[in-house]
N, C-alpha and C positions, 0 to 999 in steps of 0.2 A: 465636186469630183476633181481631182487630180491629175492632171494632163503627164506628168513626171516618170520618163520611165527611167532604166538605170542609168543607160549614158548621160541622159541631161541631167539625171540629179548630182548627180559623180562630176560634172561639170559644171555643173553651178557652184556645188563647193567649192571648182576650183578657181570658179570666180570670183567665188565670195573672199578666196583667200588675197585675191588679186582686184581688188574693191577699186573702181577709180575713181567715184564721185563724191559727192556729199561734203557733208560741213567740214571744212580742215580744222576747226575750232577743235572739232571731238575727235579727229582724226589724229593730227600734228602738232608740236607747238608753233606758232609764227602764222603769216600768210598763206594760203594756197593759192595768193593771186584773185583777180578780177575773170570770169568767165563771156563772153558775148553771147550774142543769141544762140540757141540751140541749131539753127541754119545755119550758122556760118562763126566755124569758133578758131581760135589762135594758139596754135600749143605754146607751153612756155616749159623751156628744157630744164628738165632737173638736174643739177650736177651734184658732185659728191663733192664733199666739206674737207678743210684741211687734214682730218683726222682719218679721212677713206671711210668705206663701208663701215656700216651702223651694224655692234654686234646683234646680230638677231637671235633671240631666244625662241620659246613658247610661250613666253609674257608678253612679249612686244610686236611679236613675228608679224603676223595680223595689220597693226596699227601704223608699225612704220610701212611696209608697202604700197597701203593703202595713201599715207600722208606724200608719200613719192610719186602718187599718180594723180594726187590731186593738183601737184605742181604742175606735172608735165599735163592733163590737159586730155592729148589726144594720144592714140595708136591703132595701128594696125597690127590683125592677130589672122592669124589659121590657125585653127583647128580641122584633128582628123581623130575621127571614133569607128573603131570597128565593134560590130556588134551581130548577133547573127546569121554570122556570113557574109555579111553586106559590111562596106563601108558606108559615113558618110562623113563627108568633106565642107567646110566653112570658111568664109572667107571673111572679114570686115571690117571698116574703121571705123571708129569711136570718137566723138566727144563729150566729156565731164561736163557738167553744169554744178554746182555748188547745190543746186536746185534738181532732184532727179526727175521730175519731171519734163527739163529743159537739155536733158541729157540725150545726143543725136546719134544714132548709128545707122548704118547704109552697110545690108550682107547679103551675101548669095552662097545657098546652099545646095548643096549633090547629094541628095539622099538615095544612093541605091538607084541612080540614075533617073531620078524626079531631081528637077531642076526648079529651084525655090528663089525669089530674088523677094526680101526684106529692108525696109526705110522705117525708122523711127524718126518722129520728128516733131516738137512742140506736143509733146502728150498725144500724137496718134499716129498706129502703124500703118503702115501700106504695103501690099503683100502683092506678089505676082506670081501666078506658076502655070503650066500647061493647064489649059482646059478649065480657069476658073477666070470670069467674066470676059470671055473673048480673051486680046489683048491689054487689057486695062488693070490698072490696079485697084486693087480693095482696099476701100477705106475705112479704119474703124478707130473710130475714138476709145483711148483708153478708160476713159470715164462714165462712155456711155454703155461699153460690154456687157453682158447680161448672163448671169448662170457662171456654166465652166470655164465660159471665155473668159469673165471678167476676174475670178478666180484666177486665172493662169497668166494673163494683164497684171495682175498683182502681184503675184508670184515672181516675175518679171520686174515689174518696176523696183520689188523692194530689194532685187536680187542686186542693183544699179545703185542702191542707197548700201553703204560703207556702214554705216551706225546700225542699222540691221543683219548687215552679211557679216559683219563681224562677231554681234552677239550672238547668232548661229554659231559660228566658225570656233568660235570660245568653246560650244557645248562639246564641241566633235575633238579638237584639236588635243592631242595627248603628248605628241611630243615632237621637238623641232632639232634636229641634231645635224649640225657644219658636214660634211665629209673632206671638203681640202682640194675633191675633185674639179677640176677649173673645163668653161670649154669657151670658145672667141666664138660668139652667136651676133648677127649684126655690128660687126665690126665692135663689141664689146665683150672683155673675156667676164663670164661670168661664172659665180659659184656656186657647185650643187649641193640644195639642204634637204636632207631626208624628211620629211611633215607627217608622222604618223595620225591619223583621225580612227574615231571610235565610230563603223557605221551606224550602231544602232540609235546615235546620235545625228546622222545628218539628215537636218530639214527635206520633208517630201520623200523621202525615202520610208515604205509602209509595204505592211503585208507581203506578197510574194514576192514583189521585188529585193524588199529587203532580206528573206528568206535566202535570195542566191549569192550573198555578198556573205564576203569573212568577214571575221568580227572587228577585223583592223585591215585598214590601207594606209599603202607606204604614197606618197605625192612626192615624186622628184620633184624638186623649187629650182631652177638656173637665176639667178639676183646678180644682177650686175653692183656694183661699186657704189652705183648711185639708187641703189635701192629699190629699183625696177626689176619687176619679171621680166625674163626673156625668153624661158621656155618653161613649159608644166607636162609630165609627164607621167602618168599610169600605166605599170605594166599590170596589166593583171589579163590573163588564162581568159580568153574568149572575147575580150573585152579592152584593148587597147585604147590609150587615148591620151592624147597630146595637141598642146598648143604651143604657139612660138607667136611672143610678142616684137614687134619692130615700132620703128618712124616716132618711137616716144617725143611729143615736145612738138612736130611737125605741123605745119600749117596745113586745115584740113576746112573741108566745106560740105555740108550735107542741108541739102537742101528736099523740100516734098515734090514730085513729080507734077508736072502740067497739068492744072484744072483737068481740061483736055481727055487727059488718057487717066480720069480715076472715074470709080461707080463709086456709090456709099455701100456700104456693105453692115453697118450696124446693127440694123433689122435681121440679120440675118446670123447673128450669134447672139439668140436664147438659151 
């Protein structure tokens, strides 16, 4: 079963467009650098090349972004989705591991006023939120998930690997067009490219959900010079949603929470 409703599917595309891990071999040509441990990782800044921004097509769109974030490493993003009335709000930073398994993030989420705090780390999440195990965080191995959970663990993991979000992101992507429009986001001016994608093409998107979507969405892309997103925006009629990437390249540390204050919670997603 499929955990996926519109917002997250409509955002994981729009991750997928915005890939930052995995092999730079398949990604890039050149290096994407040396990565450290998933706890404790080092960004290493991308800049742009004598020649400036890299033309982006709908051939390349995908591959060079993805090859720009493999450089840089690490960021931090919000995201904000409206959806039924409700907002909900995301917070996080990220580090790449060449290995997505080894790839760390550390977010806190505002769902509708359920307050959600998430850690990825070394191949297992930890989750905390009102009224589940006391005070403590849940611990659960991605390997050892079971049923929907381990389903949606996967879902997840593979959304983190670039060589799969891209081959998705291929099926759906129709067409990628410059506008000219510039805006200075994190002290970098960057450029808005319209992304049309085909929904009846984007992974996890099925049956009613997919029923309420048109048959194409437009994905504002903001790309800075050095080939970084900096901001991702969907307008769409009930359904808003946006992210704004920062701190590309920054030295970042994510670490598991204190033996101390975790339960195991494995058993407990069949």
């Amino acid at each position: 079963m499929r955990i996926r409703t519109i917002p997250t599917a409509l955002a994981a595309l729009a991750l997928a467009l915005t890939a930052g891990c995995g092999s730079s071999a398949d990604l890039a040509d050149g290096d994407g650098g040396d990565a450290s441990t998933a706890s404790s990782q080092t960004g290493a800044k991308g800049g742009t090349t004598d020649e400036g921004a890299t033309k982006l097509t709908s051939s390349n769109f995908a591959e060079v972004l993805a090859g720009a974030q493999v450089e840089a490493q690490t960021a931090h993003m919000t995201m904000s989705i409206g959806a039924g009335g409700q907002k909900i709000a995301a917070e996080a930073d990220v580090a790449t591991d060449p290995d997505p398994d080894k790839t760390a993030m550390r977010m806190t989420m505002d769902m509708g006023g359920q307050d959600l705090e998430m850690i990825l780390v070394d191949g297992t999440i930890y989750t905390k939120a009102p009224g589940m195990s006391g005070d403590k965080w849940m611990k659960i191995s991605l390997d050892e998930a079971k049923g929907a959970a381990a389903e949606s663990f996967a879902q997840m993991r593979d959304s983190m690997d670039p060589a799969k979000s891209i081959e998705s992101l291929k099926a759906a992507l129709k067409d990628v067009k410059k506008t000219g429009e510039t805006e200075t986001i994190d002290g970098v001016e960057a450029t808005r490219y319209d992304v049309v994608v085909d929904t009846s093409k984007i992974e996890g998107m099925e049956g009613a959900a997919a029923a309420q979507l048109p048959k194409e969405l437009t994905y504002q892309y903001w790309v800075g010079p050095d080939d970084l997103p900096r901001k991702v925006v969907v307008d769409m009629p009930q359904m808003p949603i946006e992210m704004a990437f920062t701190k590309w390249g920054e030295d970042l540390e994510i670490k598991a929470p204190p033996a101390g204050e975790v339960v195991d919670g494995s058993s407990m997603m069949g």
